[in-house]
C-alpha positions in Angstrom: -21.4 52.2 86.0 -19.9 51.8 89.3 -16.1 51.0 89.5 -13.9 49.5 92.6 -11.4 51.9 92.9 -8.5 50.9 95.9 -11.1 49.5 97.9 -13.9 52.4 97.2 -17.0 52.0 95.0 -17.6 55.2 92.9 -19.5 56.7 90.0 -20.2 59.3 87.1 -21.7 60.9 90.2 -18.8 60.4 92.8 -16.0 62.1 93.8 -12.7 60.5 94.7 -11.9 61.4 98.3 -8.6 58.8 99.5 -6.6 57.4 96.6 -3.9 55.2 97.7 -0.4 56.2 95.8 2.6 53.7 95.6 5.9 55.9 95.8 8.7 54.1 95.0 11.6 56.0 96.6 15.2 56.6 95.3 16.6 53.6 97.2 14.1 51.5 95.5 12.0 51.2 98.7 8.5 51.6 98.2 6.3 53.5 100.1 2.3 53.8 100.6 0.3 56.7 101.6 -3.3 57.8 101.8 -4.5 61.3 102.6 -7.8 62.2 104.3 -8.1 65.9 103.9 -9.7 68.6 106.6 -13.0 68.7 104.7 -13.6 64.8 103.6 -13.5 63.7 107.2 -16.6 62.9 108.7 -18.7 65.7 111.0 -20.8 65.2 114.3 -22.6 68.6 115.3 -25.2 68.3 118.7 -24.7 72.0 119.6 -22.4 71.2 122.1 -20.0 69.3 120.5 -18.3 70.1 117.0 -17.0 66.6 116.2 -14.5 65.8 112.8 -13.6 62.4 112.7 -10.5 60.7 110.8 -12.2 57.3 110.5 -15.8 56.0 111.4 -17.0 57.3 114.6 -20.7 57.1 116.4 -23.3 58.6 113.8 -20.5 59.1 111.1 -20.2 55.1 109.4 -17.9 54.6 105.9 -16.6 50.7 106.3 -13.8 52.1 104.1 -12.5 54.3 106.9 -12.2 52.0 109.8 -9.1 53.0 111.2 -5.2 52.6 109.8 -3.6 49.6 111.4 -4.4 49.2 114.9 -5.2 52.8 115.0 -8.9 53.2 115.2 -10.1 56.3 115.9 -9.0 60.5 115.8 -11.5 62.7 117.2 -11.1 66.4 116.5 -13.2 67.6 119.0 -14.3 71.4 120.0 -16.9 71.5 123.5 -18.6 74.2 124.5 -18.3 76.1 127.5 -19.8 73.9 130.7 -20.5 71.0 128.4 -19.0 67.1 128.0 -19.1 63.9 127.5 -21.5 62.0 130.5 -20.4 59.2 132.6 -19.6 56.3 130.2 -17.8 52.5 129.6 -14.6 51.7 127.5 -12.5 48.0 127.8 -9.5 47.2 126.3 -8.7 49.9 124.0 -5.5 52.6 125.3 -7.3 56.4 124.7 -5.1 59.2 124.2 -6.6 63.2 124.8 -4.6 65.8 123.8 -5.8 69.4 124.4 -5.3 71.9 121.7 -7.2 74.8 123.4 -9.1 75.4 127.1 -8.5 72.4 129.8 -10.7 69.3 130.2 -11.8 67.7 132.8 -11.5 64.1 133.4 -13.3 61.7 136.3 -13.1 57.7 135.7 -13.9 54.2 137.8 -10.3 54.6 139.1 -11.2 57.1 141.4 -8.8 59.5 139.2 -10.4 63.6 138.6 -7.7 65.7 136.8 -7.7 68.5 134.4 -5.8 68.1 131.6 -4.4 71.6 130.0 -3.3 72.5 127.0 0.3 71.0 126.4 -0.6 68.2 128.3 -0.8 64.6 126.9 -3.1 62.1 128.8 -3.7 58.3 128.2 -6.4 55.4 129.9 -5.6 52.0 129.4 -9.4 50.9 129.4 -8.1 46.9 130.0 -10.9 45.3 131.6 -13.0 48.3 132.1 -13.8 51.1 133.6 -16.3 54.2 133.3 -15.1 57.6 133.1 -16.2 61.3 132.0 -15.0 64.7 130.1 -16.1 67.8 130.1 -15.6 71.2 129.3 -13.3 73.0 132.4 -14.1 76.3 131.6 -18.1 77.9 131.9 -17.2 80.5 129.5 -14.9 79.3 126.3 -14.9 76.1 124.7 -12.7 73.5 124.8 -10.6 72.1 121.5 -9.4 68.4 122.0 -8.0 65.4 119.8 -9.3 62.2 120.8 -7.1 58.9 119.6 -7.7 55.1 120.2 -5.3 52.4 120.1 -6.0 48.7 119.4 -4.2 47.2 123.0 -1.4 45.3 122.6 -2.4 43.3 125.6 -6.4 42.4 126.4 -8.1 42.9 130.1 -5.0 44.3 131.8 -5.7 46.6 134.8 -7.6 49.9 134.0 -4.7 52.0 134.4 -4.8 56.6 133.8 -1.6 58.5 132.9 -1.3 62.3 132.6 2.2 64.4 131.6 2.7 68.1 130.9 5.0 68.9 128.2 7.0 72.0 127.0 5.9 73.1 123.9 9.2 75.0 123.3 11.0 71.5 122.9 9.4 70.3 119.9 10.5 73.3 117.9 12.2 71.9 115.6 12.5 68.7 116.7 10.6 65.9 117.7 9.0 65.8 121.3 8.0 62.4 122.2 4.7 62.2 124.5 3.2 58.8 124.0 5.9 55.7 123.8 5.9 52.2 125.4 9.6 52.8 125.9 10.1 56.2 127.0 9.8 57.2 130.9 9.9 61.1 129.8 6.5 60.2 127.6 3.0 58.7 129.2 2.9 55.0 128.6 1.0 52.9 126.2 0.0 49.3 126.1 0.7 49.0 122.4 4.0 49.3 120.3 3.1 52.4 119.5 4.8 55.9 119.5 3.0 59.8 119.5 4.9 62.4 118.7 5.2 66.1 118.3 6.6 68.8 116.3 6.9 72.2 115.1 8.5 72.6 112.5 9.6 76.2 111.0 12.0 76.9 108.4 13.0 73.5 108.2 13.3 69.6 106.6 12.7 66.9 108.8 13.1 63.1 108.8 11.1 60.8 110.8 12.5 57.3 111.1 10.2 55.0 112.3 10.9 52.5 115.7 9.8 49.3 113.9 10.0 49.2 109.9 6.7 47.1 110.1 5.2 49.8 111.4 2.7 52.6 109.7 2.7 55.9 110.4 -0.5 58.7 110.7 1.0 62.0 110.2 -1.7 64.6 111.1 -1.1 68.3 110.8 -2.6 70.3 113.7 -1.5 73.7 112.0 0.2 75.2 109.2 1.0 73.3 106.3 3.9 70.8 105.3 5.2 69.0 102.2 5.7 65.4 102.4 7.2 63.5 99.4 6.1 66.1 96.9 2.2 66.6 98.7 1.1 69.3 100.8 -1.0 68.7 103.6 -2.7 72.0 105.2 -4.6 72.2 108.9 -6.2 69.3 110.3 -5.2 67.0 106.7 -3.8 63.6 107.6 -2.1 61.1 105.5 -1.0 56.9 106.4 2.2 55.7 105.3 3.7 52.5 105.6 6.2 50.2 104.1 8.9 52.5 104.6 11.6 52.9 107.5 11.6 56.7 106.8 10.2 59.9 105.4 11.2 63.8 105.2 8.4 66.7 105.5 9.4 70.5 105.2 7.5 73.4 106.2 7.8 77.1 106.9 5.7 76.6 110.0 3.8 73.8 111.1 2.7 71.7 114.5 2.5 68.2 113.4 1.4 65.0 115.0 2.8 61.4 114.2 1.0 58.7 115.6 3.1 55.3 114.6 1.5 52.3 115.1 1.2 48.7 114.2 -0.6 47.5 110.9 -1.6 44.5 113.1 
């Protein structure tokens, strides 16, 4: 017998992979979150590229992953040495890159050609359109990479490329802001939409979000945390929304927050 479980179809046969959990906190808020773990996210493998991906993504299709809010896609992204993505079209959609290990390089329809290195953040506001590559840097190690795309907050603009280093000593402990609409030490976004960045050690922190209609995507690039009593190891990921704020603790973790717009 098949049962409708929070949107999800299963059976005698069938694991359960997301589960949504209503929290409600001890100010009577309520709070929703969803966790995707490391090994339930979908897989790409073409010999050169290792591909995980958050939601549905090329090859990989679930119609109940199709992004969180206006938040459509994370790529987690490892490229072998000399190898990348070919020339190739994107409109209206703001795509964030953000290196983890090695240095990619980058040539669009802007007449931009950068390498972005590890610690730096880079964005492309596709607007209207434009065509652009990636590829492996290095001949001789491979490249790690997450690859994130935002819903636009404003369609066709002009095809516009942003690129910032950042200093990863400045997000210990607190949070390092890389990706804001708002903010003219982080790259800008067309989208009400905030990234950032923290490594946390020893320590409790609280992340209030910049617009209480907002969700947040809090994905764990190492280590582990525990967020309102769940623990989320390397590369998990969990959606919350409907709160204005949430506290994680850890003894040593780097932790992305992607806040965006549930629509």
């Amino acid at each position: 017998m098949d049962v409708i479980l929070n949107g999800n179809k299963i059976n005698s046969n069938s694991s359960i992979v997301n589960i949504t959990t209503i929290v409600v906190l001890t100010n009577g808020e309520i709070m929703n979150k969803l966790i995707t773990r490391a090994e339930d996210r979908g897989k790409s493998y073409f010999g050169w590229l290792d591909s995980k991906h958050t939601f549905s993504f090329g090859q990989y299709q679930d119609f109940s992953k199709m992004g969180f809010g206006l938040l459509r896609v994370i790529n987690d992204d490892i490229v072998a040495a000399g190898e990348g993505f070919g020339t190739h079209p994107h409109a209206n959609m703001e795509i964030v890159s953000i290196p983890l290990f090695g240095n990619l390089a980058h040539k669009d329809s802007t007449g931009r050609e950068e390498v972005i290195k590890t610690g730096d953040v880079q964005i492309m506001s596709a607007g209207s359109g434009l065509t652009h590559s990636e590829y492996n840097y290095s001949k001789e190690e491979e490249v790690h990479f997450l690859q994130i795309w935002v819903r636009p907050k404003e369609l066709n603009i002009k095809p516009r490329y942003e690129q910032k280093s950042f200093d990863l000593k400045d997000r210990l402990n607190t949070l390092q802001v890389v990706v804001a609409p708002d903010n003219e030490n982080a790259v800008w976004i067309n989208q009400d939409a905030w990234f950032s960045q923290i490594h946390l050690q020893n320590n409790t922190f609280t992340y209030q979000l910049y617009k209480p209609s907002n969700g947040v995507y809090v994905f764990v690039i190492s280590g582990s945390v525990e967020i309102d009593g769940e623990t989320l190891n390397k590369r998990d990921g969990i959606e919350i929304n409907e709160t204005e704020s949430f506290e994680l603790s850890s003894k040593d973790a780097e932790v992305l927050f992607i806040e965006i717009p549930m629509k």
